[in-house]
KOLGU-4560 file (N, C-alpha, C; in nm, 3 decimals, padded with zeros to 5 digits):
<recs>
<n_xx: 14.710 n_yy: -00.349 n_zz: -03.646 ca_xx: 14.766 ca_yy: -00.360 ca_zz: -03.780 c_xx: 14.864 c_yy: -00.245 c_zz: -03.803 mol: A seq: 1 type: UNK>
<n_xx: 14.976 n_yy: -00.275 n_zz: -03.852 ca_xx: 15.087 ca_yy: -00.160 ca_zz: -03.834 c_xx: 15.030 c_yy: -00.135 c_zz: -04.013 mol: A seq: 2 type: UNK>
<n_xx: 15.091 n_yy: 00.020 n_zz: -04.014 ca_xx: 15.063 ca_yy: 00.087 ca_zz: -04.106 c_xx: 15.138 c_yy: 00.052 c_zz: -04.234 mol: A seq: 3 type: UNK>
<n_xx: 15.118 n_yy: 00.088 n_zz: -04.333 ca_xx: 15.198 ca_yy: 00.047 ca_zz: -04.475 c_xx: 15.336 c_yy: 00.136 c_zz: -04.517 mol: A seq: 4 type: UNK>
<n_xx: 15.387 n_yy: 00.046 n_zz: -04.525 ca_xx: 15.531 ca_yy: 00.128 ca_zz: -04.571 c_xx: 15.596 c_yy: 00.120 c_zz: -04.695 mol: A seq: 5 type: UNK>
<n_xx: 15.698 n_yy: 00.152 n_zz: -04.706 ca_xx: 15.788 ca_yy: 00.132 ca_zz: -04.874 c_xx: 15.809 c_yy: -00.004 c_zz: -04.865 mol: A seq: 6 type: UNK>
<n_xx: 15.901 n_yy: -00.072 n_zz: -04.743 ca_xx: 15.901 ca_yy: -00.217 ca_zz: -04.734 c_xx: 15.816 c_yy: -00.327 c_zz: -04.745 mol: A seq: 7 type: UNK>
<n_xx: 15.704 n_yy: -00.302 n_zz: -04.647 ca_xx: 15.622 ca_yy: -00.410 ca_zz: -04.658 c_xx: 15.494 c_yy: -00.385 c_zz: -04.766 mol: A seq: 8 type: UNK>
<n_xx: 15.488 n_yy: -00.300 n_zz: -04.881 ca_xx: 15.415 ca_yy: -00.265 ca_zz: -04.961 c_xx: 15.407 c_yy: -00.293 c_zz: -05.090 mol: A seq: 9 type: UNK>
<n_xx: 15.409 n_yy: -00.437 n_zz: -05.184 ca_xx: 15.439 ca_yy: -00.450 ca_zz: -05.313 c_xx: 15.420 c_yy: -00.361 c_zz: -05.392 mol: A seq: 10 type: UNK>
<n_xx: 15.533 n_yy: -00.361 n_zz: -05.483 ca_xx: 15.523 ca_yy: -00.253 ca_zz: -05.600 c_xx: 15.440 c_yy: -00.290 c_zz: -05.681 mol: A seq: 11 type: UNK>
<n_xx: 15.339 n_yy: -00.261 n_zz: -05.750 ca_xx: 15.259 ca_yy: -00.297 ca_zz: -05.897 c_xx: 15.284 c_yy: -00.171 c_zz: -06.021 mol: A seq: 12 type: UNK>
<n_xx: 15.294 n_yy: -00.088 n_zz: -06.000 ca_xx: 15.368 ca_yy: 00.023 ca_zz: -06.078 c_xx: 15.502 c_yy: 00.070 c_zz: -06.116 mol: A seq: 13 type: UNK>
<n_xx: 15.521 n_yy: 00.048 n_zz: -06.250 ca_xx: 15.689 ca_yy: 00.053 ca_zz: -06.207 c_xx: 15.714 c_yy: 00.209 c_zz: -06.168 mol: A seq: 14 type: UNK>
<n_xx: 15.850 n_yy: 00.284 n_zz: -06.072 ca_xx: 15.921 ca_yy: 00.389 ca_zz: -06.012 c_xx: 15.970 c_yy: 00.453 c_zz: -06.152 mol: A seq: 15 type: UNK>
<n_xx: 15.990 n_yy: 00.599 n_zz: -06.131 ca_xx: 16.068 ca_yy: 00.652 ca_zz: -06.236 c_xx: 16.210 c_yy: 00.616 c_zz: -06.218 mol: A seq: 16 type: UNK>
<n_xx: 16.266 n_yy: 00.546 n_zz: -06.140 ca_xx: 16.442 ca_yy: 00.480 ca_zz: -06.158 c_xx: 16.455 c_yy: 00.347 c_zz: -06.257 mol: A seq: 17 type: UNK>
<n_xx: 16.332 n_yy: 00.287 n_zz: -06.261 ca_xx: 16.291 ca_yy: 00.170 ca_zz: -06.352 c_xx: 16.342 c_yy: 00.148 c_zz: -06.500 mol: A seq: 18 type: UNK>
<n_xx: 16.294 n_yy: 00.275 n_zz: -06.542 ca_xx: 16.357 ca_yy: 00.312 ca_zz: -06.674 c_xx: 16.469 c_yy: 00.315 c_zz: -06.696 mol: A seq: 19 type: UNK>
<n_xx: 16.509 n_yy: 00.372 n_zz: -06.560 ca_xx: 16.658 ca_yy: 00.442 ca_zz: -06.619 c_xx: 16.808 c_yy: 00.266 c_zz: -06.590 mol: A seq: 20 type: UNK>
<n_xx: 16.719 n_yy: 00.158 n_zz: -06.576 ca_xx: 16.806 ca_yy: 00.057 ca_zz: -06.590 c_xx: 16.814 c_yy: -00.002 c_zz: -06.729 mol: A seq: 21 type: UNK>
<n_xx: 16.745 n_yy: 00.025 n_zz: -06.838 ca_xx: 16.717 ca_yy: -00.006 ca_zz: -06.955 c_xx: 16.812 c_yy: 00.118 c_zz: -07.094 mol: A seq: 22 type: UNK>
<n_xx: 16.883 n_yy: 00.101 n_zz: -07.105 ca_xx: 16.909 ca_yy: 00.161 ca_zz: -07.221 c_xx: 16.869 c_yy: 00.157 c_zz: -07.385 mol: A seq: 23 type: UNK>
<n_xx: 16.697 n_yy: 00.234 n_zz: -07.351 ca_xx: 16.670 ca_yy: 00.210 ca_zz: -07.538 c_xx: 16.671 c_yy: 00.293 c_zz: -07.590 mol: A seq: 24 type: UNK>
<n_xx: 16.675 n_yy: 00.285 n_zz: -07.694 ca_xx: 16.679 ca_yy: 00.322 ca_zz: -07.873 c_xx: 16.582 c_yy: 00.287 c_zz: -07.960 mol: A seq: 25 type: UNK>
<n_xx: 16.568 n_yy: 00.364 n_zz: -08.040 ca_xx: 16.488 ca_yy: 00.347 ca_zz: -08.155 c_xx: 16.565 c_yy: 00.235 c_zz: -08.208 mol: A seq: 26 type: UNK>
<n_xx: 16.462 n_yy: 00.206 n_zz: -08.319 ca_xx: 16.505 ca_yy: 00.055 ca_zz: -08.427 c_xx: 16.644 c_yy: 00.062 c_zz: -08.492 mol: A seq: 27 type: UNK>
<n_xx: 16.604 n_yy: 00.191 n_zz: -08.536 ca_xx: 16.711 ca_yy: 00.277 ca_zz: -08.618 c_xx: 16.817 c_yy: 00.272 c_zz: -08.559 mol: A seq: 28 type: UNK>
<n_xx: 16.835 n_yy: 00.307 n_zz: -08.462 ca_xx: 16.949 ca_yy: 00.350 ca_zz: -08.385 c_xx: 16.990 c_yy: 00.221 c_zz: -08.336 mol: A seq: 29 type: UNK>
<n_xx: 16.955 n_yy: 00.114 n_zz: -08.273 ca_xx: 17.011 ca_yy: 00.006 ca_zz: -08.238 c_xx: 17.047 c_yy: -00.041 c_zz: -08.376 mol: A seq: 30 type: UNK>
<n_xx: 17.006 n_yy: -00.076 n_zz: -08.512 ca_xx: 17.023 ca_yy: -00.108 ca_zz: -08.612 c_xx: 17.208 c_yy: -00.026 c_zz: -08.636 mol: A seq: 31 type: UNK>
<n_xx: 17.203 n_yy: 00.096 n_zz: -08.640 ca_xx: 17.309 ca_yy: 00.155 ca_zz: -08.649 c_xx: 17.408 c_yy: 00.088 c_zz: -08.582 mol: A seq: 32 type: UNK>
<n_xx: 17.393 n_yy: 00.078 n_zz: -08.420 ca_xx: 17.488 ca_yy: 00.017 ca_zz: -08.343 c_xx: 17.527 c_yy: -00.075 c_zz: -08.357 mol: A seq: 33 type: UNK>
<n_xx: 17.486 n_yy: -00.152 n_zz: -08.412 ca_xx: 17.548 ca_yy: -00.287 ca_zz: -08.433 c_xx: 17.578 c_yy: -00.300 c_zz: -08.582 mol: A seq: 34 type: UNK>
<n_xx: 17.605 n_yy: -00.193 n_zz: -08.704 ca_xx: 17.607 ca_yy: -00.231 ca_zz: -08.821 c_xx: 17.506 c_yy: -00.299 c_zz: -08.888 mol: A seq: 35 type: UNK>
<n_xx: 17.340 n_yy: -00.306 n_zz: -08.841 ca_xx: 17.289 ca_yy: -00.422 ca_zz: -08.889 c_xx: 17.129 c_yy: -00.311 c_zz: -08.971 mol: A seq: 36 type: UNK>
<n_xx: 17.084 n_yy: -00.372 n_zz: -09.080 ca_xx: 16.984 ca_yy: -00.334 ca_zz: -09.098 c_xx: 16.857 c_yy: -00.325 c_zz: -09.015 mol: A seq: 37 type: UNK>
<n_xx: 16.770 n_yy: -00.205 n_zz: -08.999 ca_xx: 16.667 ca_yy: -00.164 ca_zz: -08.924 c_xx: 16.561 c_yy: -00.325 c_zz: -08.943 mol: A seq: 38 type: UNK>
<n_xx: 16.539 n_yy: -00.387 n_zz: -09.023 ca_xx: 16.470 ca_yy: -00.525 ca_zz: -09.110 c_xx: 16.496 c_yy: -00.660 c_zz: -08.995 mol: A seq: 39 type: UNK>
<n_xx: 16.614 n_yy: -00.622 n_zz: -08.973 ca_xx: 16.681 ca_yy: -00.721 ca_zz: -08.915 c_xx: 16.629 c_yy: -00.705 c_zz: -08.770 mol: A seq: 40 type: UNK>
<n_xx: 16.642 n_yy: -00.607 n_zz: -08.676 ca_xx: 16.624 ca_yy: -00.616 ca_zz: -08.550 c_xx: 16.463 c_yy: -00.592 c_zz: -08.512 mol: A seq: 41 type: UNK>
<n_xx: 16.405 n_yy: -00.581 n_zz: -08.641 ca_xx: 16.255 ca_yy: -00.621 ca_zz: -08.633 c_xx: 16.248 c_yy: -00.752 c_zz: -08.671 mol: A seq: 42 type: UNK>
<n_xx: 16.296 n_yy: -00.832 n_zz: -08.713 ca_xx: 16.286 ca_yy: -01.006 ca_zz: -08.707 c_xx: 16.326 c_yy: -01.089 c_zz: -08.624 mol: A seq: 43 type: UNK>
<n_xx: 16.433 n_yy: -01.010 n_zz: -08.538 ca_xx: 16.481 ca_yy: -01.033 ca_zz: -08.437 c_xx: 16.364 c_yy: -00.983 c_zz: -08.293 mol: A seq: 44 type: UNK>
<n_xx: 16.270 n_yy: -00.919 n_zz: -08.307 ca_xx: 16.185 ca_yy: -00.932 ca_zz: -08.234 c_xx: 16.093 c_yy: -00.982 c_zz: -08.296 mol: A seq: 45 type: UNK>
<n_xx: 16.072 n_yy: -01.038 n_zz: -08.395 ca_xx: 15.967 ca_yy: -01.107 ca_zz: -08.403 c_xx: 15.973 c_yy: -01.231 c_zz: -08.415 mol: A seq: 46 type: UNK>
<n_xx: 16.129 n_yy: -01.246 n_zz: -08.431 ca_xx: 16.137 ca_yy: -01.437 ca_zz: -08.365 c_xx: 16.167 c_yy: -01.436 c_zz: -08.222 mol: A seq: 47 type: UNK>
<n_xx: 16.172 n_yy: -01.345 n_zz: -08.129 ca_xx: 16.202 ca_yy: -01.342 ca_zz: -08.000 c_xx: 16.307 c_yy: -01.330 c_zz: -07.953 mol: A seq: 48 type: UNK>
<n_xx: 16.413 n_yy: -01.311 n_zz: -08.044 ca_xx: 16.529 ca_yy: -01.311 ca_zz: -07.987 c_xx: 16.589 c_yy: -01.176 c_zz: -07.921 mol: A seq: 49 type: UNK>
<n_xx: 16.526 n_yy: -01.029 n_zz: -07.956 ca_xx: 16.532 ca_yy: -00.958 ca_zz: -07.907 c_xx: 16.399 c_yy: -00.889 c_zz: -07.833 mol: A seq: 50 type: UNK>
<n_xx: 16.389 n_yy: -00.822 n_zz: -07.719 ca_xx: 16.266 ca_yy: -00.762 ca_zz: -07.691 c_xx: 16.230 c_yy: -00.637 c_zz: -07.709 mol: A seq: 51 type: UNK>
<n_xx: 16.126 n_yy: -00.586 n_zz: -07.765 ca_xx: 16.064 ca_yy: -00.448 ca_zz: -07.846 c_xx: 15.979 c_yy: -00.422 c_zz: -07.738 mol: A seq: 52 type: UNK>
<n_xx: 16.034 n_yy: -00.316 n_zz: -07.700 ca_xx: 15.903 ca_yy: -00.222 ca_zz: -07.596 c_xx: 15.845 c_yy: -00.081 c_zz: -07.645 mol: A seq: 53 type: UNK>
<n_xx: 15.742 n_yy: -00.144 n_zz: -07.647 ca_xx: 15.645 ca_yy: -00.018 ca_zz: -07.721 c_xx: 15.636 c_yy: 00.106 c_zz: -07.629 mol: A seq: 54 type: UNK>
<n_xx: 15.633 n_yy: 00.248 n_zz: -07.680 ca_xx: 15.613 ca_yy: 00.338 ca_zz: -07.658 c_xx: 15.532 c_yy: 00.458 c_zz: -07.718 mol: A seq: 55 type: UNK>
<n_xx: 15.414 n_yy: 00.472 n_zz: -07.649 ca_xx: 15.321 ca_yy: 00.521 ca_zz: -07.716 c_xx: 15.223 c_yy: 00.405 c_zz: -07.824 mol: A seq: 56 type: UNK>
<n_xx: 15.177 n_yy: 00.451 n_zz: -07.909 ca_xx: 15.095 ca_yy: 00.391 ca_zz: -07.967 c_xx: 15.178 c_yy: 00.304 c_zz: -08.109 mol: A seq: 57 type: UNK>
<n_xx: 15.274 n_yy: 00.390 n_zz: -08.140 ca_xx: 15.370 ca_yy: 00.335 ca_zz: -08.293 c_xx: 15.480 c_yy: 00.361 c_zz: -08.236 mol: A seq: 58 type: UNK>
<n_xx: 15.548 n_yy: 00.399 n_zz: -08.185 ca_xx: 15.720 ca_yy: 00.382 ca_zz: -08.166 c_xx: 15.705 c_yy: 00.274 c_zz: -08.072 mol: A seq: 59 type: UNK>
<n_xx: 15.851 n_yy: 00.193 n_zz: -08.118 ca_xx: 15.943 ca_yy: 00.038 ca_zz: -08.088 c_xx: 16.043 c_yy: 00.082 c_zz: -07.995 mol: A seq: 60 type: UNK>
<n_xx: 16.120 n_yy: 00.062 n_zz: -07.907 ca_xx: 16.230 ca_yy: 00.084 ca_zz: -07.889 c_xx: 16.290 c_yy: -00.056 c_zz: -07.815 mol: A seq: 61 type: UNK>
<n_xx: 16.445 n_yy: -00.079 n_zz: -07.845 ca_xx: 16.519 ca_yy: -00.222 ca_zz: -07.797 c_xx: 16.633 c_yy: -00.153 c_zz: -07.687 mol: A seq: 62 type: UNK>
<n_xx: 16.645 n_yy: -00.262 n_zz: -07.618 ca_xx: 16.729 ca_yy: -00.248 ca_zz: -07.462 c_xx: 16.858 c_yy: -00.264 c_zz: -07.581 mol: A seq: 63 type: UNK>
<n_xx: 16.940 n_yy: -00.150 n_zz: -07.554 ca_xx: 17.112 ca_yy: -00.158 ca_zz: -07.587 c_xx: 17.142 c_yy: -00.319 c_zz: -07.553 mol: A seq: 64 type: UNK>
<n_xx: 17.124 n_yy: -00.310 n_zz: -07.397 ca_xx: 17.243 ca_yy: -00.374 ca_zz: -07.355 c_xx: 17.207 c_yy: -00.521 c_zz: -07.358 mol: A seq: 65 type: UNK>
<n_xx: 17.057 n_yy: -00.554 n_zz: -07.411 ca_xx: 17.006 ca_yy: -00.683 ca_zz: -07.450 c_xx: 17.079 c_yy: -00.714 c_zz: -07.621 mol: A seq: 66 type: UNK>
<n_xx: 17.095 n_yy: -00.608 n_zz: -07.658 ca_xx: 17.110 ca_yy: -00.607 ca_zz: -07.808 c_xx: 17.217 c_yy: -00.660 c_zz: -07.817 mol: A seq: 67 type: UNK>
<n_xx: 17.380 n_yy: -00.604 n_zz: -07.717 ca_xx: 17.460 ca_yy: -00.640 ca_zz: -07.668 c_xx: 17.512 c_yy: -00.806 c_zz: -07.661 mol: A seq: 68 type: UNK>
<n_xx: 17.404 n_yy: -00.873 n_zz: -07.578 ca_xx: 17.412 ca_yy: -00.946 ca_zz: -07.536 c_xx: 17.382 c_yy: -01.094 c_zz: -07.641 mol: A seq: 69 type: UNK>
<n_xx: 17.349 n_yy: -01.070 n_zz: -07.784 ca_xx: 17.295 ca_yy: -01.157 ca_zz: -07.858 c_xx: 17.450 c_yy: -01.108 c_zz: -07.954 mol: A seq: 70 type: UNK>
<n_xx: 17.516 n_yy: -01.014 n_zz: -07.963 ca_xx: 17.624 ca_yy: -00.974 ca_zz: -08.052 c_xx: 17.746 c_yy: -01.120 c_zz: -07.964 mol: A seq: 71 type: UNK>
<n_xx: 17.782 n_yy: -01.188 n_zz: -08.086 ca_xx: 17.881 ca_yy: -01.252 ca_zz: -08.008 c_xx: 18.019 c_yy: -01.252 c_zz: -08.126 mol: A seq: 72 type: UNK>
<n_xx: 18.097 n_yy: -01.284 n_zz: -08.094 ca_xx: 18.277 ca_yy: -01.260 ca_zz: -08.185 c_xx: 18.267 c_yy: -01.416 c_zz: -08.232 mol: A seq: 73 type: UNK>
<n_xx: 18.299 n_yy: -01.421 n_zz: -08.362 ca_xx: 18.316 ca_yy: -01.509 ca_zz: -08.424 c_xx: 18.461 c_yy: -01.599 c_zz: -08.380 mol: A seq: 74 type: UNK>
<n_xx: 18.481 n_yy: -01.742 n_zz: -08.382 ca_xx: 18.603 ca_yy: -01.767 ca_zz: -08.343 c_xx: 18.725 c_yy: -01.775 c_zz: -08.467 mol: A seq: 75 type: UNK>
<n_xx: 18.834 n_yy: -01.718 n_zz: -08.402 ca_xx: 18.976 ca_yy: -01.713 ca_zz: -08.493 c_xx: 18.968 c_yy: -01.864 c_zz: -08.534 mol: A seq: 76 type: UNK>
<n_xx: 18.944 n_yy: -01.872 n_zz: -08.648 ca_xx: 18.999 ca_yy: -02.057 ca_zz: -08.744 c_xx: 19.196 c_yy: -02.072 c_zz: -08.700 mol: A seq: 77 type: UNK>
<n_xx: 19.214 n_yy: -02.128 n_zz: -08.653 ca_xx: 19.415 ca_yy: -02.167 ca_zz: -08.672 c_xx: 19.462 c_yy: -02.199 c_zz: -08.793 mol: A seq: 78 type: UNK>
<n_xx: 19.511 n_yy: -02.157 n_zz: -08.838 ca_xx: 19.625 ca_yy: -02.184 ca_zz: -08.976 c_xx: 19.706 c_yy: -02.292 c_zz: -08.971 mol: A seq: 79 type: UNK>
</recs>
């Protein structure tokens, strides 16, 4: 039996580089970024449309770049 390595060894724990693909923020602060009330991006995780990852026991924090990704540009109407 060959020995265990990084390769043939499933991860079950996430690595400290894990994190660092996620850009979060407090409620607050994503709320800021997008102009939108703190109210709002808590309804927005609680209809699912955004995801809230808990930290610690009471702090929320949301992925930027998920937050990003639900922001869309309204279309120009033609005159």
């Amino acid at each position: 039996m060959e020995a265990p390595t990084s390769s043939n060894v499933p991860r079950t724990r996430p690595t400290p580089q894990d994190h660092l693909k996620r850009r979060l923020a407090p409620i607050t602060e994503a709320a800021d970024y997008i102009g939108a009330n703190p109210r709002t991006i808590r309804r927005y995780i609680a209809a699912g449309r955004l995801t809230g990852y808990r930290v610690g026991p009471r702090l929320i924090r949301v992925d930027l770049d998920e937050l990003e990704a639900i922001v869309r540009p309204i279309p120009a109407v033609s005159a």
